[in-house]
ZATORNU-658322 format. One line per 4 residues: their letters; for each residue z, y, x of N, C-alpha, C. Coordinates in steps of 0.05 Angstrom, whole numbers. Layout:
<sites>
a	Z:Y:X:Z:Y:X:Z:Y:X; ...
</sites>
This chain:
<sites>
xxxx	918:-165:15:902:-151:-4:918:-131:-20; 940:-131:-20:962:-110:-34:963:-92:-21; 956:-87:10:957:-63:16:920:-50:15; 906:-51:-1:884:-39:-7:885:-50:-35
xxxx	885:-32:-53:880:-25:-88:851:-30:-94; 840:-33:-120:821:-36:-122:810:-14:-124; 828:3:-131:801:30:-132:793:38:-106; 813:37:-85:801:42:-62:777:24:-49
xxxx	787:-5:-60:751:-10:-48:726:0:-67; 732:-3:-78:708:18:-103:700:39:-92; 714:60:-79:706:82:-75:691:80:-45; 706:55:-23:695:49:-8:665:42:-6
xxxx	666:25:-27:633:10:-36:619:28:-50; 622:57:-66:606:74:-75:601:101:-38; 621:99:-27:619:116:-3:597:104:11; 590:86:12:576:65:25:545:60:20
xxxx	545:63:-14:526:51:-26:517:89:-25; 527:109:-20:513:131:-19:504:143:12; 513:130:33:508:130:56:475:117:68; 486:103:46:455:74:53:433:87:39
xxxx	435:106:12:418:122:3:408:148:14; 429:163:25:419:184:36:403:175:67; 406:157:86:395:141:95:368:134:87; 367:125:54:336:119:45:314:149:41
xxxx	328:160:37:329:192:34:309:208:56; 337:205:70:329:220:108:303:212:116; 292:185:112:263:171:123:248:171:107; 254:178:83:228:189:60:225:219:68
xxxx	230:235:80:235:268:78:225:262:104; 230:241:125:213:251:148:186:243:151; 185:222:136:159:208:132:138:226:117; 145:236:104:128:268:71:122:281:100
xxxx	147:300:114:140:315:136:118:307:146; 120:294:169:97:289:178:70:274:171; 70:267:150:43:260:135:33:285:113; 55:304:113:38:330:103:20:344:115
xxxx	-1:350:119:-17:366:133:-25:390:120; -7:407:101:-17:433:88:5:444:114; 34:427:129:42:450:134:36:442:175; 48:469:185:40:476:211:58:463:226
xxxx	62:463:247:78:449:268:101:453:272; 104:490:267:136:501:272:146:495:243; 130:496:217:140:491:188:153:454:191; 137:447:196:161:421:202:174:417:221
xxxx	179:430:243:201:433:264:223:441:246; 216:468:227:237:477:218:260:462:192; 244:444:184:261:432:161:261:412:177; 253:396:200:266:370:210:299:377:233
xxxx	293:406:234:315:420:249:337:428:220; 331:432:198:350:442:175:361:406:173; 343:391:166:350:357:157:377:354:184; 364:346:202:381:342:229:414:363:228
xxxx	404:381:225:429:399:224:449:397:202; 441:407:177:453:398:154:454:380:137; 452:352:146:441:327:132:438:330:109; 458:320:96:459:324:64:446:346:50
xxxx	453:370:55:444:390:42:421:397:61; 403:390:81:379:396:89:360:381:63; 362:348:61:352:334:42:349:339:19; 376:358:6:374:364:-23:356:384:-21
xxxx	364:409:-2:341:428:-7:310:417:-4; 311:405:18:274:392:11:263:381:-2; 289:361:-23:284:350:-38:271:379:-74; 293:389:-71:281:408:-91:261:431:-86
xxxx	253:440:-61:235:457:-61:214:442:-51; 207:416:-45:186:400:-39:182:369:-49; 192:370:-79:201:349:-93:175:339:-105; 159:355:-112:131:362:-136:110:349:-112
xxxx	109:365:-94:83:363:-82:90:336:-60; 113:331:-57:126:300:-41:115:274:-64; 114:279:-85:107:263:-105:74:262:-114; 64:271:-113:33:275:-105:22:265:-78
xxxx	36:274:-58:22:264:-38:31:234:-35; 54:227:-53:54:191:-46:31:183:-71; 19:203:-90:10:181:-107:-25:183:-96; -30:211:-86:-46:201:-70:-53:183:-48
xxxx	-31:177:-34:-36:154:-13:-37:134:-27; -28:117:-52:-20:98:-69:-52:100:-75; -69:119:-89:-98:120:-103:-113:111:-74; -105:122:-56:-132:123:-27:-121:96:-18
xxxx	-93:81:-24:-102:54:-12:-119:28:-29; -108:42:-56:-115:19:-79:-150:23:-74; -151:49:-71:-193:56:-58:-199:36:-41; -185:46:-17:-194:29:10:-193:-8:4
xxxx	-179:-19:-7:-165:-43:-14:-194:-54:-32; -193:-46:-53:-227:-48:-66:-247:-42:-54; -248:-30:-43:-281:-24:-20:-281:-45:-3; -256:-53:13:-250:-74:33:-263:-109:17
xxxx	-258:-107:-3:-259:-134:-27:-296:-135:-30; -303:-103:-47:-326:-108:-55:-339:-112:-23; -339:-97:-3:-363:-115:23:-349:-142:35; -332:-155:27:-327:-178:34:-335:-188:15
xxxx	-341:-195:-7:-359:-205:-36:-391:-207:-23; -389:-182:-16:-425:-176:-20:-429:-185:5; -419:-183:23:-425:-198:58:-425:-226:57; -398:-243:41:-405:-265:32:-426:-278:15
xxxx	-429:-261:6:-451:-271:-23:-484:-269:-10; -488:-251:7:-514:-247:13:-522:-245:39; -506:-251:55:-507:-254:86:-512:-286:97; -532:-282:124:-539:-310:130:-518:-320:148
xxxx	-493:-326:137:-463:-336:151:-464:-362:141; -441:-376:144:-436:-402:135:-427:-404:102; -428:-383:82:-414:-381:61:-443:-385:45; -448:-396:24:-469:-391:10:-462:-401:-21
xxxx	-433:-391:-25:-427:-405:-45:-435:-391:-76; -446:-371:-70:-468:-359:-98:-492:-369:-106; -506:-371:-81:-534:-379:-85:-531:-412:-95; -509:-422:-77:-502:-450:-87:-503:-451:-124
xxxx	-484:-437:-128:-476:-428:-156:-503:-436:-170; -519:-410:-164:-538:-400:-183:-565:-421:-172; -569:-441:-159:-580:-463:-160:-574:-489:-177; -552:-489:-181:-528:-512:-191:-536:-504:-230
xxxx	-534:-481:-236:-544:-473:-255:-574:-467:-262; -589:-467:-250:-623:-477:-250:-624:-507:-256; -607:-521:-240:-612:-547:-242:-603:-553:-270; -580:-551:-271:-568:-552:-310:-585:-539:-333
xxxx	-597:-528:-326:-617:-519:-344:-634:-518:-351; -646:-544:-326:-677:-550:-334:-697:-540:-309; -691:-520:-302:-713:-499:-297:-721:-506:-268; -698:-539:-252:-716:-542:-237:-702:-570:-230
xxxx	-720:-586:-220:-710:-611:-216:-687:-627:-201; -681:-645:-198:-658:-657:-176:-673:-646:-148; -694:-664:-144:-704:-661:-117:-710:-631:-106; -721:-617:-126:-724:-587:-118:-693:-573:-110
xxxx	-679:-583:-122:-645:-575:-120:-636:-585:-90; -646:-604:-91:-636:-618:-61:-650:-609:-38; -669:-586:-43:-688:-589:-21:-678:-558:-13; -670:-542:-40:-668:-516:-41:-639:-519:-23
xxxx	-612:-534:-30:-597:-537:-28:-594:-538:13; -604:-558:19:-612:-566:45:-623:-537:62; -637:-527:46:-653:-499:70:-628:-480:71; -610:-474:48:-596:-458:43:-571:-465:67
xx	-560:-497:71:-548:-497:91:-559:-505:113; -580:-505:123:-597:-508:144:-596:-481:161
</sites>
């Protein structure tokens, strides 16, 4: 270990830890690319040919002249999934809740609470209960 200093592994493990970033980098910039659709086919040929060619400095430049609108189009995919994700929920709710499947655990509910409240008897509960899983 005396022949490697500590600062040299330091600089090793910062050379490293910026390799693994520009790496996180490179697949965010190609990923934007091709899920942009304002630009044309040869417009992203041309900056996945600048990335490829000049690594580092392809990324920074895309990073700064397509930094704004790279950041929008992730927060729109973030809004259109959290959409899709709740629409997916509310017709699985409502398909469960009101479909003649094996689930009837609302109507169950809202019989269970008739019965607690008077408004209708054991036996009427048991009969309602029975058609509902019949």
């Amino acid at each position: 270990m005396d022949d490697y200093p500590l600062l040299n592994l330091f600089l090793t493990m910062l050379y490293l830890f910026l390799w693994v970033m520009w790496f996180f980098l490179l697949f965010k910039v190609v990923t934007d690319l091709f899920r942009d659709h304002s630009l044309n086919g040869w417009a992203k040929a041309g900056w996945l040919v600048l990335v490829i060619l000049l690594p580092y400095l392809g990324v920074l430049i895309y990073l700064i002249v397509r930094g704004r609108s790279m950041q929008e189009r992730d927060a729109k995919l973030a809004k259109d999934s959290e959409a899709a994700f709740r629409q997916y929920v509310r017709e699985a709710a409502n398909s469960e809740g009101s479909s003649s499947g094996t689930s009837h655990v609302g109507d169950l509910a809202k019989l269970a609470d008739l019965r607690d409240r008077g408004a209708i008897n054991a036996e009427e509960y048991e009969r309602a209960k029975a058609k509902l899983l019949a």
